[in-house]
C-alpha positions as CSV (number, residue, x, y, z in Angstrom):
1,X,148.0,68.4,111.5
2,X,151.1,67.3,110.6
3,X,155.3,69.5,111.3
4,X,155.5,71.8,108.1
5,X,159.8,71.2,108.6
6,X,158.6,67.6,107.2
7,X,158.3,69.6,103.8
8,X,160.8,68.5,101.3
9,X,161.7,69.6,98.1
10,X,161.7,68.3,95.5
11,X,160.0,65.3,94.3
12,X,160.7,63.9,90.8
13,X,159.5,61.2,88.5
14,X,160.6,59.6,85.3
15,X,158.9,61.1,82.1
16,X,157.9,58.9,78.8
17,X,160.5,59.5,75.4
18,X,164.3,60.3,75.6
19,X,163.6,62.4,78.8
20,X,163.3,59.1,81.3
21,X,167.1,59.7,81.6
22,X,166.4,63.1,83.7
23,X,164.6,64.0,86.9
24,X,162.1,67.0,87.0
25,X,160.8,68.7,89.6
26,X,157.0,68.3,90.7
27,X,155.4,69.2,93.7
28,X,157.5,69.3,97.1
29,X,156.9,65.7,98.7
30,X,154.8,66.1,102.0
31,X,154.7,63.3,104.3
32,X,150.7,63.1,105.8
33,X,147.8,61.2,106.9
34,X,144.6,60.6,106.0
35,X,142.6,63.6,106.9
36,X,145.6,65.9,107.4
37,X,145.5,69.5,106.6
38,X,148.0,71.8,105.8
39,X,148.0,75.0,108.2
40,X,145.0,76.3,110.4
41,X,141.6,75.6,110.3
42,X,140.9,79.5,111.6
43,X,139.9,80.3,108.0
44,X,136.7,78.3,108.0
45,X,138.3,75.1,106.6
46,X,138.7,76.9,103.0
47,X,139.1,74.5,100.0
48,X,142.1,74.4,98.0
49,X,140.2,75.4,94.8
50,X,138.9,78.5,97.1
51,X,142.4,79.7,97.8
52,X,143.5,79.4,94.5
53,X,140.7,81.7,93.0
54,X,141.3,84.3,95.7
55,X,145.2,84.6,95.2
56,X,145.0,83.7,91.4
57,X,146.4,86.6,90.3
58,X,149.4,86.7,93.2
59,X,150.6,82.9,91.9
60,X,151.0,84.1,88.9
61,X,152.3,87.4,89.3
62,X,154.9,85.1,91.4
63,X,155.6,82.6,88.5
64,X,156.1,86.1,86.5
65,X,158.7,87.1,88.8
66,X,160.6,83.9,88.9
67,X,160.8,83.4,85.8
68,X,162.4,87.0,84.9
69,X,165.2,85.7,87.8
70,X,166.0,83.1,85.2
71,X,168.9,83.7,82.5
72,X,166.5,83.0,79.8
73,X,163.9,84.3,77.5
74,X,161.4,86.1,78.9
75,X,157.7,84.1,78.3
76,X,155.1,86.9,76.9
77,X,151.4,87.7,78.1
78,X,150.5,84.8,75.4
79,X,152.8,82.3,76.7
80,X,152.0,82.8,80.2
81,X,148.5,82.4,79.3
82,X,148.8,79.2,77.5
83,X,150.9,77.6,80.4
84,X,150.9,79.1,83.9
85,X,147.3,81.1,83.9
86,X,145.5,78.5,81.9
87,X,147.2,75.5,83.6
88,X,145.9,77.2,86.8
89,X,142.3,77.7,85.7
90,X,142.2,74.1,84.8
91,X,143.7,72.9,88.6
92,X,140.7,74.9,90.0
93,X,137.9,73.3,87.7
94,X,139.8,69.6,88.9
95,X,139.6,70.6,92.6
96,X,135.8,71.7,92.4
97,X,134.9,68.9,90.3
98,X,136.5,66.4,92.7
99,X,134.2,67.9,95.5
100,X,130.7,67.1,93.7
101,X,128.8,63.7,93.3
102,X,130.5,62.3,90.5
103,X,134.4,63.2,91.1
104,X,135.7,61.3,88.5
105,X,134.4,63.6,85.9
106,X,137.9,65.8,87.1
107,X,139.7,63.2,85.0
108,X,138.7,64.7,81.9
109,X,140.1,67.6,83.1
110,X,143.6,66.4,84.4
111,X,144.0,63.0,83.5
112,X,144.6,60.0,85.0
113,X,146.7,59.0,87.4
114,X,150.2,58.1,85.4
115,X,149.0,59.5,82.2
116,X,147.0,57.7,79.6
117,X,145.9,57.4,76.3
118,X,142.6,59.1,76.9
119,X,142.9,63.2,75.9
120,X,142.5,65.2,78.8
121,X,142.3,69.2,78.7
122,X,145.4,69.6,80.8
123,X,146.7,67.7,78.2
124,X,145.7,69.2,75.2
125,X,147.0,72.5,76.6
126,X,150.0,71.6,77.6
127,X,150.8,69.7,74.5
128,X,150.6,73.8,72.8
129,X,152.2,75.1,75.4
130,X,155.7,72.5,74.9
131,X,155.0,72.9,71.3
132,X,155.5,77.1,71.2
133,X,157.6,77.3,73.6
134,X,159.6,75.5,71.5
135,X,159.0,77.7,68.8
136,X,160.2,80.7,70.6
137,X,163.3,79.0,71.5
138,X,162.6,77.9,75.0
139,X,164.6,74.9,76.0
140,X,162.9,71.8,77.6
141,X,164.6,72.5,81.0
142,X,162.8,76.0,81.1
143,X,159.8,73.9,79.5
144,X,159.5,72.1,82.9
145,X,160.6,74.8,85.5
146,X,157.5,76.7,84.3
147,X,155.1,74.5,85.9
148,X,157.4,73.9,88.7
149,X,157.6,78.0,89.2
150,X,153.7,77.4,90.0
151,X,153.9,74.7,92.1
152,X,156.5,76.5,94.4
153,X,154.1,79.5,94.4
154,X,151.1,77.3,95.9
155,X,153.3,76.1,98.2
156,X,155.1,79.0,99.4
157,X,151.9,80.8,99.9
158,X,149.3,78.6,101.2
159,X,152.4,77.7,103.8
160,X,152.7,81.9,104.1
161,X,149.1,82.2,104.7
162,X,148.6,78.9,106.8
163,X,146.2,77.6,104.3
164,X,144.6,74.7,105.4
165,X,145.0,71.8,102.5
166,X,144.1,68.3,102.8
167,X,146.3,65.6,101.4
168,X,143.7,64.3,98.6
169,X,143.8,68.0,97.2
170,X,148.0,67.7,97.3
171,X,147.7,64.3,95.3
172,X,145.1,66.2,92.8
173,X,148.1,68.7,92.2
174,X,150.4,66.4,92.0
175,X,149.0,64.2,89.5
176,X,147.8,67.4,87.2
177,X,151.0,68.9,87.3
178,X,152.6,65.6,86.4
179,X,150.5,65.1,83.3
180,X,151.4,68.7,82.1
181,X,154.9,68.5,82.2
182,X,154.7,65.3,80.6
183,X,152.3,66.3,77.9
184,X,154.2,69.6,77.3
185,X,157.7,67.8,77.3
186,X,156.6,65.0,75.3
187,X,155.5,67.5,72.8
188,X,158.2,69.7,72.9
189,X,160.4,66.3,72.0
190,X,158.3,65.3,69.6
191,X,158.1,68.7,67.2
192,X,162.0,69.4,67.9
193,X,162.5,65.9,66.4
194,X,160.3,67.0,63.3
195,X,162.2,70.2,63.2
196,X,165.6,68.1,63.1
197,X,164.2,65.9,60.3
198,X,163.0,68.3,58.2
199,X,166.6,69.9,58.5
200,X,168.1,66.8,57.8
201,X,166.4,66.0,54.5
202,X,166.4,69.8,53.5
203,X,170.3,69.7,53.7
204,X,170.2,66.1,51.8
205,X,168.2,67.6,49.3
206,X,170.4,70.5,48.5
207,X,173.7,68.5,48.6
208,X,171.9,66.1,46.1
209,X,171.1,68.9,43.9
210,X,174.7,70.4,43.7
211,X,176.5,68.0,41.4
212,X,173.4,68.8,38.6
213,X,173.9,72.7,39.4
214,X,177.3,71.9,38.5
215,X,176.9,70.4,35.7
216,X,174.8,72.9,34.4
């Protein structure tokens, strides 16, 4: 077992495109060793995936809640669902996956470690998510403190409940939260840069046409 006052918060790490120059947050960085657990072992050794299908419905009611404490929009039933609740769903399948014969089928489901080329559903999810929260005028700060929001609910609670949780299942959120914020950023970037060409040549366009309208 290892001091839960060695919990630290937070840990970042550098994301691809014109948002290396930032730090996000991730999951709070937990020094601990092979075969460590976090909290007791009175609850039968429970897995991770097991805790998060019982209090499913408490992280996100808890995401819900922090999220309304931010001086932003609020996210609707659709957005949540597309980010937070489906982002969730998809940590579970990882962690039960990882626990049968052939654990590297979860990569289809998170991704690989530091991203990757391959199309993951984590991934492809995310991606949508970035790209409508962007539509609804969410900035890519809030983008990012969405999934962060989530991972502060595991940890608040499994700590709260003295949920025992190894250090491989911590890694496996860790690297599945990474690749959504990085999908759903990188997407985000990518369609506000579309949004600022098309702008761009629509206002080029009209100043172009001016001079004929003129002379007219």
């Amino acid at each position: 077992m290892f001091d839960t006052a060695q919990i630290t918060s937070p840990l970042t790490r550098k994301l691809p495109h014109r948002e290396q120059r930032k730090s996000y947050p991730s999951i709070s960085h937990m020094r601990l060793h092979a075969g460590d657990r976090m909290g007791s072992l009175d609850q039968g050794d429970r897995m991770m995936h097991e805790f998060l299908c019982v209090n499913r419905d408490e992280l996100i009611e808890r995401c819900r809640q922090k999220m309304a404490r931010r001086p932003a929009l609020s996210a609707s039933e659709k957005e949540l669902d597309h980010g937070v609740s489906l982002f969730l769903d998809q940590l579970i399948k990882t962690l039960r996956l990882e626990q049968t014969t052939d654990p590297e089928r979860s990569r289809r489901v998170s991704g690989q470690s530091g991203g990757g080329a391959a199309l993951s559903e984590i991934g492809e999810s995310a991606s949508r998510n970035g790209r409508e929260l962007l539509q609804h005028g969410f900035t890519v700060d809030q983008v990012v403190h969405d999934y962060g929001d989530l991972c502060q609910a595991i940890t608040d609670l499994a700590f709260e409940q003295s949920a025992p949780v190894s250090i491989d299942e911590f890694r496996t959120l860790n690297r599945c939260l990474d690749n959504a914020i990085a999908d759903a950023v990188t997407a985000f970037s990518y369609q506000q840069d579309r949004l600022v060409k098309d702008k761009t040549v629509h206002s080029l366009q009209r100043t172009a046409e001016l001079p004929r309208t003129r002379a007219a």
